[in-house]
C-alpha positions in Angstrom: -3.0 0.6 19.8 -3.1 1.8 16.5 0.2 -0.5 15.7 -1.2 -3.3 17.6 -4.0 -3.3 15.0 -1.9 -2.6 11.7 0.8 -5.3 12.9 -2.0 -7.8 13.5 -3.7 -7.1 9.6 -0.4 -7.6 8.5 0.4 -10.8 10.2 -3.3 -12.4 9.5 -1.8 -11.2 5.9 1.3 -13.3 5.7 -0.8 -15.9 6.9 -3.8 -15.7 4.4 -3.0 -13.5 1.5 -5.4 -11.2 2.7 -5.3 -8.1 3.5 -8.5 -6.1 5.1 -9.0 -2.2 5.2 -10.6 -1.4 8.3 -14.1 -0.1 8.1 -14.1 -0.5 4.0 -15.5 -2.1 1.3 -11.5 -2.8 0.0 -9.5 -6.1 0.5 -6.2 -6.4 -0.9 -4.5 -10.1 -1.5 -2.0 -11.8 -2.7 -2.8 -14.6 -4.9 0.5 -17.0 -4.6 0.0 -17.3 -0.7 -4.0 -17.9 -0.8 -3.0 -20.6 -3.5 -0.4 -21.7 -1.6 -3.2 -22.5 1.6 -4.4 -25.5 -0.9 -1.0 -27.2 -0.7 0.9 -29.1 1.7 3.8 -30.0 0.5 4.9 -28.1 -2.8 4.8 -24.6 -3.0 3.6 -22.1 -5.9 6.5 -20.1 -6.9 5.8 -16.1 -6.6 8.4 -15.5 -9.4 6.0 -17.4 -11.6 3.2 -16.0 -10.9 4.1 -12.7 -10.9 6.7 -12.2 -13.7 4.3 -10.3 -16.0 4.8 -6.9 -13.3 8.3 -8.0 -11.9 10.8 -8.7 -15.1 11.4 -6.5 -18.0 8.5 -7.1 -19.8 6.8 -4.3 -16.9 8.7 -1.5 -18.8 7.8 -2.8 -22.8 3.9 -3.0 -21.7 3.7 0.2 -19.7 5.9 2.0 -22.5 3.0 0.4 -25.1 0.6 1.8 -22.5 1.1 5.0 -22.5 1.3 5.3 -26.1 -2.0 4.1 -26.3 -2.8 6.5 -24.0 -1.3 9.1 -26.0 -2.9 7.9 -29.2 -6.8 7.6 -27.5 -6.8 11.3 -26.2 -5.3 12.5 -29.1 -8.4 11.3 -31.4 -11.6 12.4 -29.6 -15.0 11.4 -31.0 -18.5 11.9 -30.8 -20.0 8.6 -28.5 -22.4 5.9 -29.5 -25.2 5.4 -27.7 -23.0 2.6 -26.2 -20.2 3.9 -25.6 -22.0 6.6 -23.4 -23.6 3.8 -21.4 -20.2 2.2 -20.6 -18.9 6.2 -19.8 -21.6 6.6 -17.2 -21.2 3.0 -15.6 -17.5 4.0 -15.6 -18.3 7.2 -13.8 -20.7 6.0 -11.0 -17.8 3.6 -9.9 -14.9 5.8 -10.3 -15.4 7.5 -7.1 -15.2 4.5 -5.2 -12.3 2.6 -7.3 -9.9 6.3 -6.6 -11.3 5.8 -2.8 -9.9 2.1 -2.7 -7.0 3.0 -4.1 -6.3 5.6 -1.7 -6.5 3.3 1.2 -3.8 1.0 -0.6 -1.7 3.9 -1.3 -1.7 4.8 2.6 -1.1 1.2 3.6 2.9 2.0 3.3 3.9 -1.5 5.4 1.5 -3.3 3.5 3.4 -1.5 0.2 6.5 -1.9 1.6 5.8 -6.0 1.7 4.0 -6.1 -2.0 7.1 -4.8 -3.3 9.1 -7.8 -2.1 6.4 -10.1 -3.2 8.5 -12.2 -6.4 11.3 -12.5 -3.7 9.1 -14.2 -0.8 11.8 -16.5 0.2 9.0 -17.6 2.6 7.3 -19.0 0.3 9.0 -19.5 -2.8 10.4 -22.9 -3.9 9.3 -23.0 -7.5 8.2 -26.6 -8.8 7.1 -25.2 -12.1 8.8 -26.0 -15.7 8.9 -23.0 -17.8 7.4 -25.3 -20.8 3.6 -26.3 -20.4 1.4 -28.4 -22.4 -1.2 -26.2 -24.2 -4.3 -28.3 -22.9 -6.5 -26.7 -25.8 -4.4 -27.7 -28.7 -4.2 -31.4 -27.4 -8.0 -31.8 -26.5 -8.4 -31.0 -30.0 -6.5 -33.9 -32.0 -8.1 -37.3 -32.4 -5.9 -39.3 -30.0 -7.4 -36.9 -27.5 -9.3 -39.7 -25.6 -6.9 -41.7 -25.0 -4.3 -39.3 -23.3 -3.9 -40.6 -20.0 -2.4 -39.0 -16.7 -1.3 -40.9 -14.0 -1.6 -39.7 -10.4 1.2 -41.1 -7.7 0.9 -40.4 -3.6 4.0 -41.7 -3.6 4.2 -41.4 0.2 1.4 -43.7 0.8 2.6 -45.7 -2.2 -0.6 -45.3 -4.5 -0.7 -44.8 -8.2 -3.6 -44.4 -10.5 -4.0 -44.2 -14.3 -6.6 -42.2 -15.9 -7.7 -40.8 -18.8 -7.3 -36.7 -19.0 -9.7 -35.7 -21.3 -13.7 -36.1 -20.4 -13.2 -37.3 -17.2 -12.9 -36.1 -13.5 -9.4 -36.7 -12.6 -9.8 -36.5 -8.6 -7.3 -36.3 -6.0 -9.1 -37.8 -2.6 -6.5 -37.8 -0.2 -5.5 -35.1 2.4 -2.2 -34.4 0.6 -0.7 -33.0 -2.2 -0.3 -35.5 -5.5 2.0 -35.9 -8.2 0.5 -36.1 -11.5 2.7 -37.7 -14.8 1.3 -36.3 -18.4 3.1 -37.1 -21.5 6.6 -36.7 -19.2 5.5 -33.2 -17.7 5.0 -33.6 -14.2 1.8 -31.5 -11.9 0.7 -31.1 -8.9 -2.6 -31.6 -7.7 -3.3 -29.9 -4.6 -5.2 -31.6 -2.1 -8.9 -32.8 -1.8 -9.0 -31.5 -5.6 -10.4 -32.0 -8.9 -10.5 -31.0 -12.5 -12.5 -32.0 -15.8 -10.6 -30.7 -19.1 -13.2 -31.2 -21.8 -14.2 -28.5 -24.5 -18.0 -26.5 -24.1 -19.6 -28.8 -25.9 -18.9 -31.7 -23.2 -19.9 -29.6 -20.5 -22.7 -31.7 -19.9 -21.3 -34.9 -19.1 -20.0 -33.2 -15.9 -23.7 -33.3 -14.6 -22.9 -37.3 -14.5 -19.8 -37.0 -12.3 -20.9 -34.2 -10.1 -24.2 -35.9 -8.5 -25.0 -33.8 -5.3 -24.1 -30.3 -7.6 -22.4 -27.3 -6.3 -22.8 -24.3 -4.1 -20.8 -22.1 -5.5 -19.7 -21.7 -9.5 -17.1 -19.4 -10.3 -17.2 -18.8 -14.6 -14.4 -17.0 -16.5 -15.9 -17.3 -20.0 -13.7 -16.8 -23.0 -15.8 -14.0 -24.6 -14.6 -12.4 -27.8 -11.8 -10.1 -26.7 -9.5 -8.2 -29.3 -6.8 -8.3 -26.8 -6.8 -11.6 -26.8 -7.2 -12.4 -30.7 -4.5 -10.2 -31.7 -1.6 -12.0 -29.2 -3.1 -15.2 -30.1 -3.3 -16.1 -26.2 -6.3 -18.1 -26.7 -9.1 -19.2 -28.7 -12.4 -17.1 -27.7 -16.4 -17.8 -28.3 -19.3 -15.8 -29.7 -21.6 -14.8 -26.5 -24.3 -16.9 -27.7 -22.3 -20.1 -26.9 -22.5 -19.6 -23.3 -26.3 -19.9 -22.7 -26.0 -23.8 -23.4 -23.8 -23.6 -20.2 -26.2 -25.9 -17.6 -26.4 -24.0 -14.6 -29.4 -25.7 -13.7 -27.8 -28.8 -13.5 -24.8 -28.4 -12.1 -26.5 -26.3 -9.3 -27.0 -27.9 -6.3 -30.8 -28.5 -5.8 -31.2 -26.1 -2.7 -29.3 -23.6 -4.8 -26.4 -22.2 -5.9 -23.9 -18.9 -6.1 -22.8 -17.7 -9.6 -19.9 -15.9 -9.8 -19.2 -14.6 -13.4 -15.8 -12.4 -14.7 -17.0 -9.8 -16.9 -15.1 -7.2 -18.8 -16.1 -3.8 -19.3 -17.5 -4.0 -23.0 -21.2 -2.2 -22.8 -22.7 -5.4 -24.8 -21.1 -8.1 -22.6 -23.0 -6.1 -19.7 -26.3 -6.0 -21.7 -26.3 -9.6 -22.8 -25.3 -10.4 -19.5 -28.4 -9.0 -17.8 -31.1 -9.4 -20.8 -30.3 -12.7 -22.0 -27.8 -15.1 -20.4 -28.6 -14.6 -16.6 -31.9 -15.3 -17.6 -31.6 -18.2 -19.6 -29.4 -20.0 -16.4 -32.3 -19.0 -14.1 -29.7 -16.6 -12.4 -31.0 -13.5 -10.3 -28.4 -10.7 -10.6 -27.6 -9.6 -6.9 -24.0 -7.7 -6.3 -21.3 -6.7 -8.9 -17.7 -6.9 -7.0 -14.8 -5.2 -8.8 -11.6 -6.1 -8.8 -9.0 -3.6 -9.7 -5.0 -4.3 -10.8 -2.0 -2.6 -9.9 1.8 -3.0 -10.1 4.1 -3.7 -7.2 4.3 -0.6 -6.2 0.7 0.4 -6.3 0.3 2.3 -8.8 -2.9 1.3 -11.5 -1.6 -1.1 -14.3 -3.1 1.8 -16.3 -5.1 5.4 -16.8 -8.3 4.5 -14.4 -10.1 6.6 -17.3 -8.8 4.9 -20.1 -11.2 4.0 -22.1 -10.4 0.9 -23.6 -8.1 -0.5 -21.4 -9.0 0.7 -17.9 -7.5 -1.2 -14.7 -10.2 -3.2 -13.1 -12.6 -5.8 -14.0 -16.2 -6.7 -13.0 -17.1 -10.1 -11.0 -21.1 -10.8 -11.0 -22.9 -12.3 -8.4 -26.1 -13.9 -8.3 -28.2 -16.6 -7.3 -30.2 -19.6 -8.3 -32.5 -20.2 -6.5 -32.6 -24.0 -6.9 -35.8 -26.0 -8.1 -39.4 -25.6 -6.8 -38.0 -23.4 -3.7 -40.2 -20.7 -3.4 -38.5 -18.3 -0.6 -36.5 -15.3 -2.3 -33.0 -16.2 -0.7 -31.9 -20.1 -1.3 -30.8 -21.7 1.9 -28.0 -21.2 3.7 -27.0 -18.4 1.4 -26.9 -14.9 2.7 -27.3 -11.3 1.2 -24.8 -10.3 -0.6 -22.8 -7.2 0.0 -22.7 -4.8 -2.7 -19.4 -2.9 -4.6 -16.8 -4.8 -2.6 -13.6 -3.8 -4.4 -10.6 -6.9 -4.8 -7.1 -5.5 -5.3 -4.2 -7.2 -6.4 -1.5 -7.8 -8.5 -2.2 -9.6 -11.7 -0.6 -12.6 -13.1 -0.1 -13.9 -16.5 -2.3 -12.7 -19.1 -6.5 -12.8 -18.1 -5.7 -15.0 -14.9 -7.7 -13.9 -12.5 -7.3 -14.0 -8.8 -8.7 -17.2 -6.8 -11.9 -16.2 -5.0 -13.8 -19.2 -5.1 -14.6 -21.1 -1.6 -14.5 -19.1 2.0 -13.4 -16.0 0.2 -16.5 -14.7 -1.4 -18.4 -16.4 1.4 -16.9 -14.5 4.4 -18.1 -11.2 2.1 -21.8 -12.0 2.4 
């Protein structure tokens, strides 16, 4: 019996991405195969998405992470006030990150299919080019409005031309699409959007998104060393993000916030005191979702203090305008400390858990 139920989880896996620990808290999933759901007929190539913990650049950046290992317990120091905050939160959800990763380490045909993950030759037909646009760097130049993409459904002989910048470039049809941008081709997955604009733009997506949404999933670029020093992209002070209008984009009967956090005490403090607030956002659940390599073991030192291996998701609710009950409709409680495992991709992308996935974990 007991086979019956692990060779089930691990077909429901190979058809999802998802991977459930019985009687747990813990899922673990595989990114490239729940992206893969949204298409039809293109693929996302595993060997793209997971060549950050597959090629050699695995043994540079866990070389450089040790040594920074080495060099953090080698200077000890007396901690701010908070730095000890951050210590303790660390502690209270240590017990339950080593218990998670337990039940992955245990898993041995789950582990034994995770390490063959950049091979799936199930699923891997790569359409990517190994040159992309940088998005950021074009919306910034003053021909920027007048970039145009042009979408093709080539199969049912359409083709549209639209601008790419401030405007929401839709795909309608039940089917993949082609997309053309200054001779780069993309895919556009079915039934799918996207507005590229910068933060100050933000609102005119209140215009194209009448009816609002259910669920909004943020990953704000807060000031991050990390990310200044390798120059992978441009960050924002904290402030910035409280112009964000939640309350509009919301649907009226209410909405679910999901927002990626790192562990920096302050981001956690604003967070709470200041920008929750200002979006009319009740704090409910904090998931976490922690990293490891293809063979399970943590990207890093779980006690490490500046570089530890998981990251928080918040969840909360608004509660939409001039409702007066405590839970918005057609939302349920939210489960508390769910834990998210999985192997990371490029540099601060985080797994997909928008849609059915956070709402099956209510």
């Amino acid at each position: 019996m007991e086979n019956s139920k692990t060779s089930d989880k691990l077909s429901a896996f190979l058809e999802s991405g998802i991977y459930r620990f019985e009687n747990s808290n813990v899922v673990f999933i595989d990114p490239v195969r729940m992206l893969n759901r949204s298409y039809t007929r293109f693929r996302f190539s595993p060997s793209a998405y997971y060549s950050r913990f597959f090629d050699s650049k695995e043994t540079i950046e866990t070389s450089n992470s040790k040594k920074r290992k080495r060099k953090e317990k080698k200077v000890p120091h007396d901690l701010n006030e908070r730095e000890q905050a951050a210590t303790l939160r660390h502690q209270q959800v240590r017990p339950m990150l080593l218990k998670a990763h337990e039940f992955l380490m245990e898993a041995t045909d789950l582990l034994a299919i995770m390490k063959g993950l950049r091979g799936d030759s199930n699923i891997c037909s790569s359409t990517e080019s190994s040159e992309h646009h940088s998005f950021i760097e074009l919306g910034k130049v003053w021909q920027a409005p007048l970039y145009e993409i042009i979408l093709k459904a080539a199969w049912k002989g359409l083709e549209r031309v639209v601008p790419v910048f401030n405007n929401l470039v839709v795909n309608e049809v039940s089917d993949d699409m082609e997309a053309e941008f200054l001779n780069k081709k993309y895919i556009l997955p079915r039934e799918s959007c996207f507005y590229m604009s910068d933060l100050g733009q933000i609102h005119n997506l209140i215009h194209e998104c009448n009816a609002g949404f259910n669920l909004i999933v943020i990953d704000p670029p807060w000031e991050n060393g990390s990310a200044r020093q390798k120059l992978r992209y441009p960050t924002l002070p904290n402030r910035y993000f409280l112009s964000l209008p939640i309350k509009q984009l919301a649907h009226p009967d209410g909405a679910l916030v999901a927002l990626w956090m790192t562990n920096r005490e302050k981001l956690h403090n604003f967070v709470q005191k200041e920008l929750f607030p200002s979006w009319g956002v009740s704090h409910e659940a904090t998931y976490y979702w922690l990293k490891v390599k293809a063979d399970g073991s943590l990207i890093s030192d779980l006690d490490l203090f500046h570089h530890r291996p998981y990251e928080c998701l918040l969840l909360g609710y608004f509660h939409g305008q001039g409702t007066n009950s405590k839970q918005p409709p057609r939302l349920r409680p939210i489960k508390h400390d769910q834990i998210i495992i999985s192997i990371p991709g490029e540099y601060s992308r985080k797994p997909p858990i928008g849609g059915k996935f956070v709402l099956t974990w209510h």
